[in-house]
Steps between C-alpha positions, in 0.01 A plus 500: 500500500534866623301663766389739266462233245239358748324856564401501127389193455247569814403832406474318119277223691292789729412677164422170299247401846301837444521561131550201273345617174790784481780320660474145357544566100837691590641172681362253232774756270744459775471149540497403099641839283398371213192457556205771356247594698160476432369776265260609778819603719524801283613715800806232476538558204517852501766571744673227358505726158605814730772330670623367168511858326698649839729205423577553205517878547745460754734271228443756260631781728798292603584401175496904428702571788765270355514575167608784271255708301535508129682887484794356709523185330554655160772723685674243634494324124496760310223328293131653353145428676451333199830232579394479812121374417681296190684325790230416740270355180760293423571361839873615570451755776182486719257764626153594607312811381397646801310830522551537091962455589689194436633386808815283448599292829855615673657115482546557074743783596908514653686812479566480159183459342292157451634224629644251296242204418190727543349406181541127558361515923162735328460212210508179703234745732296565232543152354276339801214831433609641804389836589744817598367467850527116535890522298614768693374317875704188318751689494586652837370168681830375679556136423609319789695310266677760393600626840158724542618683220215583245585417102512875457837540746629180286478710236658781622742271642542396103353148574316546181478102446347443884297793424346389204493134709218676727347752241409131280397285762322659772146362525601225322412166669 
C-alpha cells in the first residue's frame, strides 16, 4: 500500500474516532455497494441523488460533445426530421433528445455518410432495452480482446460481424 494510501485511511480513521454518526454510514456503502442505507440516513441519501444527477449530466454532455445535432445529420443524408425520428423509433440509427435536438453519436458516421451495418449495431442495442447513453458507452469501451479497440472502431474498421459480437453480448453472463 501507498504512503498516501496510508494517509487516508488515518485521516479516514481520525474522522471516524471523533464523528461516527456521519462517517460510519458512508463506509458501510463503501464496504458493501449494494447495500441501502437506512431510511433515517436521508442526508446519504440525498447527496447520493446529487451525485447521481452530476453523473449523469456529465454523460449527457459527453454524449453531446460527440454526437451530431439533428440539422447536420439531415445534411449529411439528405433525409427529413421526420426520416430521421422514423429511424430512431424504429431502432436503426440511435440518438438522445437533448435540449429539445436529436443528438446522433459520431461512431454511426465515415466520410461518406452512415456506416455500413448501423441499423443492425442500433437493433441488437435496442434489443437488450439499452438506453442511448448506456449503447453509446458500449460502444466506445475498448475491448481488450479486440486489441483495446471499442466495437465502434470495429465498425469503422468494417468488422460489422465482431461489432455486432459486442453490441449482442455485452452484459450478458
Amino acid at each position: 500500500m501507498t504512503s498516501n494510501a496510508h494517509a487516508v485511511l488515518d485521516a479516514v480513521a481520525r474522522r471516524l474516532a471523533d464523528e461516527p454518526q456521519r462517517v460510519l454510514p458512508t463506509l458501510r456503502l463503501l464496504a458493501d455497494p449494494d447495500a441501502l442505507p437506512e431510511t433515517t440516513d436521508t442526508e446519504i441519501v440525498e447527496l447520493a441523488r446529487k451525485v447521481n444527477a452530476a453523473r449523469l449530466a456529465a454523460r449527457r454532455e459527453e454524449f453531446r460533445v460527440r454526437a451530431l445535432p439533428t440539422a447536420e445529420v439531415r445534411r449529411l443524408l439528405g433525409v427529413s426530421r421526420q426520416a430521421l425520428s422514423a429511424r430512431v423509433a424504429n431502432h436503426t440509427m440511435l440518438a438522445l433528445e437533448i435540449a429539445g435536438t436529436l443528438h446522433f453519436p459520431d461512431w454511426q458516421f465515415g466520410p461518406d455518410g452512415l456506416r455500413r451495418g448501423v441499423a443492425k449495431v442500433v437493433a441488437a442495442l435496442a434489443a437488450d432495452a439499452r438506453g442511448a447513453l448506456a449503447a453509446d458507452a458500449l460502444m466506445r469501451t475498448p475491448l481488450p480482446e479486440a486489441d483495446g479497440r471499442s466495437p465502434a472502431e470495429l465498425l469503422a474498421d468494417g468488422e460489422l460481424d465482431r461489432a455486432l459480437h459486442y453490441a449482442r453480448t455485452a452484459g450478458l453472463g
